[in-house]
C-alpha positions, 0 to 999 in steps of 0.5 A: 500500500505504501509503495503504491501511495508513493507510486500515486504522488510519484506520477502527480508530481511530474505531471504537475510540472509537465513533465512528458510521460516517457520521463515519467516512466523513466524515473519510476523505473529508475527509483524502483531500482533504486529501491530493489537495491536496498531490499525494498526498503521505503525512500524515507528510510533512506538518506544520502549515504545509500543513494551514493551507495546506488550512484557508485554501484551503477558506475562500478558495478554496473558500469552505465555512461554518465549520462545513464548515472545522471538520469538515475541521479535525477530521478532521485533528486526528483523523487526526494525533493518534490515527493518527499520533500527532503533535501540532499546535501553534497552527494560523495559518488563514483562517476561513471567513466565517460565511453570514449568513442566516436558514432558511427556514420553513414556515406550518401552512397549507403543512405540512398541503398537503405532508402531504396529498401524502405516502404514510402511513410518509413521513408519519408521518416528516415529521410527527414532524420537524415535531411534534417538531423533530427532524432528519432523522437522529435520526428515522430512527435512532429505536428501538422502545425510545426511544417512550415513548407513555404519557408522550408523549415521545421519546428521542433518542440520540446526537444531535450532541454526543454528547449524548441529550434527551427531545422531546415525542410529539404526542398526535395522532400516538401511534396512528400511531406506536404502529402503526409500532412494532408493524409494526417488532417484526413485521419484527424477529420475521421477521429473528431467525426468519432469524439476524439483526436490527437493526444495533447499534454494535459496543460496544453488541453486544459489552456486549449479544450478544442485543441483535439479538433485543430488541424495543427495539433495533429501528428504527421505520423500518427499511430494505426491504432487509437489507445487510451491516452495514460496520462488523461485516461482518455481515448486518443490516437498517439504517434507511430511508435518509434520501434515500428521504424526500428523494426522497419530500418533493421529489415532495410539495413539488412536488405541494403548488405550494410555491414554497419551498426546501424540505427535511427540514430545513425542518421543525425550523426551522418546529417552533421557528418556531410555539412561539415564536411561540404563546409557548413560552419560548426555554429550553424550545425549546431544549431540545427542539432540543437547542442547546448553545447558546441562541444557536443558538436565538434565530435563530428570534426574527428569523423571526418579528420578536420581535427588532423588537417593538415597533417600527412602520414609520414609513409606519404612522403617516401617512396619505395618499390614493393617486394617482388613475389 
């Protein structure tokens, strides 16, 4: 009863705060984590020495990125300070190791073969990762109202952050986006005619009640099926689910005999890839990946080897004659 007590006023905070529901679900799995690891013990039984207890054995034992640890850290920090209303002190954690690593990108030649093997809505989706270097979240969360195909361009909202950011439309995709959207307000007209429409954040619905029945809150790649909305318990039509585009791109991948690890994912990290290396300023990139941080971005300036420009193998500059066999 008491972990289902704490569940409940778990779920009404973060929606309060308008948090999605994906960071919702995130944040209960990590705090049941949490509490699996001190045997079931309730959160007010622990103090600050068994959360850095949990935040070092994630890094030692488990051996998760920092950026895994700083979730679980902020679902905890969440859970203590809006839920129970207890403040942390200093924490005094092993941080996890930093994966050291560079992403894995495509060329143009291995984009167009994934393509090719692609039906047309799952197309349009992978390209529009690519075309505009969006993730994979913020293109199936993309509404009707956030194309503007006369400017080119693309409004993403909500991204990580918090933060919204405008990215470019590619003019070879505007005919086909222009249909989708068109074939998203016919899919909206039918669900209105049937008493409901889109899903919409439960702050959005109360500011805007007909919201549900404007063309521009609609998603351009909405789901098949209609589901009750969780967070309202409502009847609503959610996007696609991200893993039908997974399970699409593997299938294609296959098909295309790329022999790299590929994932939806692969497809911004080549957007940023290719304008770097047709000479697109690094400030511009990112700012159409959104990075806070410029760092974040200059990443992709050692997948194309600007970081050594310059700079010639010394095998280059001799001369030799190979072996007779």
């Amino acid at each position: 009863m008491a972990q289902r007590r704490l569940r409940d006023e778990l779920h009404e905070a973060i929606r309060v705060r308008g948090y999605s529901y994906r960071t919702e679900q995130t944040y209960y799995l990590w705090i049941c984590q949490f509490v699996r690891f001190h045997h079931m013990r309730h959160p007010k039984e622990l103090h600050e020495h068994e959360v850095e207890q949990y935040l070092t054995w994630l890094a030692a034992q488990r051996q998760v990125s920092p950026g895994t640890q700083r979730i679980a850290l902020n679902a905890l920090v969440f859970l203590y300070k809006q839920v129970l209303h207890l403040e942390f002190g200093q924490l005094n954690f092993q941080p996890a190791k930093p994966n050291k690593y560079l992403p894995t990108v495509l060329n143009p030649a291995e984009v167009s073969a994934i393509l090719a093997n692609l039906e047309a809505r799952d197309r349009l989706i992978i390209s529009l990762l690519y075309g505009c270097g969006l993730r994979i979240n913020e293109c199936l969360n993309l509404r009707v109202g956030d194309i503007d195909s006369q400017r080119s361009s693309i409004t993403v909202r909500n991204t990580k952050g918090k933060r919204d950011r405008t990215t470019l439309l590619p003019k070879s995709l505007v005919s086909e986006v222009v249909s989708q959207r068109e074939k998203a307000i016919i899919s909206q007209a039918k669900d209105n005619q049937a008493g409901f429409g889109p899903s919409i954040p439960p702050a959005l619905a109360r500011k805007y009640p007909n919201a549900w029945q404007e063309p521009c809150w609609m998603y351009m790649f909405p789901s098949i099926q209609s589901s009750i909305e969780p967070m309202t318990g409502k009847l609503a039509r959610h996007h696609l689910h991200r893993s039908v585009v997974q399970k699409s791109l593997k299938r294609a991948v296959k098909a295309a005999s790329i022999s790299k690890r590929v994932t939806c994912h692969t497809f911004r990290h080549s957007f940023a890839t290719e304008l770097l290396r047709s000479g697109t300023d690094i400030r511009t990139v990112q700012e159409l990946l959104g990075h806070s941080d410029v760092k974040t971005t200059q990443i992709y300036t050692h997948i194309i080897g600007e970081h050594y420009a310059g700079t010639n193998s010394p095998l280059d500059t001799i001369a030799f004659a190979a072996p007779h066999t």
